[in-house]
N, C-alpha and C positions, 0 to 999 in steps of 0.2 A: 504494500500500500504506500505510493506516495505521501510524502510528508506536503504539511500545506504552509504555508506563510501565512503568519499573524493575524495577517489580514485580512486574509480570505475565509480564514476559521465561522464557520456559521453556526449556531446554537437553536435550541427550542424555547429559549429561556424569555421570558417576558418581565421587562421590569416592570417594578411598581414602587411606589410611598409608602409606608406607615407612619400612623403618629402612636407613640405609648408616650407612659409617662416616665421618667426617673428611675425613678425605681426599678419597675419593672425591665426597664434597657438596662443597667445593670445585672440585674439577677439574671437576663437573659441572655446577658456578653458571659460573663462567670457559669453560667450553665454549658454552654458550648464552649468556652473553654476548655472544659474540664474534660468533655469528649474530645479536645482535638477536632473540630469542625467549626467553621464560619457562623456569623449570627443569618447569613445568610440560608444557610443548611439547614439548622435550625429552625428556622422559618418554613422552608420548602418542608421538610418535616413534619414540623406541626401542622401546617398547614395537609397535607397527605392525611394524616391520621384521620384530622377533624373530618373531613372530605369522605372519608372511607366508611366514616361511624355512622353518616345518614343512611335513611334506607333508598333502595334503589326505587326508581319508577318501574322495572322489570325485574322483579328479583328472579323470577323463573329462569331470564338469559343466564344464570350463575351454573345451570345444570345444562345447559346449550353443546353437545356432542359426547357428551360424560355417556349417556346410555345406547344401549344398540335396539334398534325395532325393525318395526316390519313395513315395507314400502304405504301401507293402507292404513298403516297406525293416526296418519293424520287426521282422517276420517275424525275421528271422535275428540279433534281438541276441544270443541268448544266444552262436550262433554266433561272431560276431564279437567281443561282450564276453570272453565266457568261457570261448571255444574249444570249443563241446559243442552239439549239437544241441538238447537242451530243458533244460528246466531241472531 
């Protein structure tokens, strides 16, 4: 793999702003320090976690290729989805 120059390096990354208070930007420089990782990490971090905790609009995609069926199995999603014969 070629190597890139500096400058052409491109990321997914999106900046943004926060505002905390004091306090809390301390205890949060001091937290991540202690990992060894940026306040920025940190953030992405937390940020991930919090993000992960909600529940999904589709939780059903979380089992999406995990089972094996039978080409006709679809026939009865609604059934099984949404407890009703059609839609």
């Amino acid at each position: 793999m070629p190597l890139l120059s500096p400058l052409l390096y491109v990321d997914n990354m999106i900046r943004t702003q926060i505002s905390v208070d004091e306090s809390l930007y301390r205890r949060a420089k001091e937290f991540a320090r202690r990992r060894r990782i940026s306040l920025a990490e940190l953030c992405r971090r937390s940020l991930e976690e919090a993000v992960a905790r909600e529940p999904d609009d589709k939780p059903w995609m979380s089992f999406a290729g995990i089972f094996e069926g039978r080409p006709n199995d679809s026939t009865t999603v609604d059934e099984v989805v949404y407890d009703r014969e059609k839609p």
